[in-house]
C-alpha positions in Angstrom: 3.2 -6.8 -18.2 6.5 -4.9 -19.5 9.2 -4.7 -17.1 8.8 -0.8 -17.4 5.4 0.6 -15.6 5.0 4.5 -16.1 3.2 5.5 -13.3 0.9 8.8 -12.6 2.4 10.6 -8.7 2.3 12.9 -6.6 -0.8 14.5 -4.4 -4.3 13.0 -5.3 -2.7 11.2 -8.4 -1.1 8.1 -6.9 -4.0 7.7 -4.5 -7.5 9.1 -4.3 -7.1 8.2 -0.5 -6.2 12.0 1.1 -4.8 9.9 4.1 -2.3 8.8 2.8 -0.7 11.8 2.3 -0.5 12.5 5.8 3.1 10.9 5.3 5.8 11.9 3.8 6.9 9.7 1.3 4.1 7.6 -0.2 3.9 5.5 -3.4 1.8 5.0 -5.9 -1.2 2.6 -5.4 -0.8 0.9 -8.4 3.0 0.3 -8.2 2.0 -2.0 -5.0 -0.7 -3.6 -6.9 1.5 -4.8 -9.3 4.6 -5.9 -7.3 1.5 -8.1 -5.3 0.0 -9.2 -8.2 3.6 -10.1 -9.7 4.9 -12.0 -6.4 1.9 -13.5 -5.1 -1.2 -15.4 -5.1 -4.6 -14.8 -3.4 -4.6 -16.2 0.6 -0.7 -15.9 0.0 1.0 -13.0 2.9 2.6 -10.3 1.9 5.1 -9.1 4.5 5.8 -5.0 4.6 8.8 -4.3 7.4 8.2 -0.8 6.6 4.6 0.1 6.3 4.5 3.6 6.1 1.2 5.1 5.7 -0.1 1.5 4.4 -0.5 1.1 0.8 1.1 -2.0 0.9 -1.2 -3.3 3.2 -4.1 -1.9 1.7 -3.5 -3.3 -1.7 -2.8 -6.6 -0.1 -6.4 -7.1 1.2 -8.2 -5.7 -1.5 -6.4 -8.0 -3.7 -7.1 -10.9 -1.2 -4.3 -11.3 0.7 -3.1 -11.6 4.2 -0.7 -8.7 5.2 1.2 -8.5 8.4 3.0 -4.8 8.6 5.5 -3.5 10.8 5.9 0.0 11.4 8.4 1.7 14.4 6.2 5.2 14.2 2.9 5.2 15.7 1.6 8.2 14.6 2.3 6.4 10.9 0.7 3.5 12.2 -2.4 4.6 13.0 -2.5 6.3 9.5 -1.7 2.6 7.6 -4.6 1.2 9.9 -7.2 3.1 9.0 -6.2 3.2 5.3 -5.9 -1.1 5.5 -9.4 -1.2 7.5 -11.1 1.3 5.1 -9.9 -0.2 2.1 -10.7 3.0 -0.4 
């Protein structure tokens, strides 16, 4: 992989998941896909103190790892919960 990845945003294009837009300032599904894929191995954890609206998280089970997020809003919360459980 090149140490440059060009990377399709914004609504619907980062993510098919229309949740996940329900915050603010979401990133690309792919672009945590990668970084996992770069730093870890399957059954590793992957560690997000940030979560957001949980595309770390959700990456990090699909691609079969544990994930423990932390994330001080609860309305955001609930959003990267249902995004990690449904998995889309």
């Amino acid at each position: 992989m090149d140490n440059i990845w060009p990377l399709n945003t914004g609504y619907m294009k980062g993510s098919k998941d229309k949740l996940a837009f329900k915050h603010p300032a979401t990133f690309p599904d792919l672009l945590a896909k990668r970084h996992i894929i770069s730093w870890s191995n399957e059954g590793d954890t992957v560690l997000d103190p940030m979560m957001g609206s949980g595309t770390t998280g959700k990456m990090a089970k699909i691609l079969n790892r544990h994930f423990i997020g932390i994330e001080i809003s609860r309305e955001y919360f609930d959003i990267a919960k249902q995004r990690i459980e449904d998995r889309k």
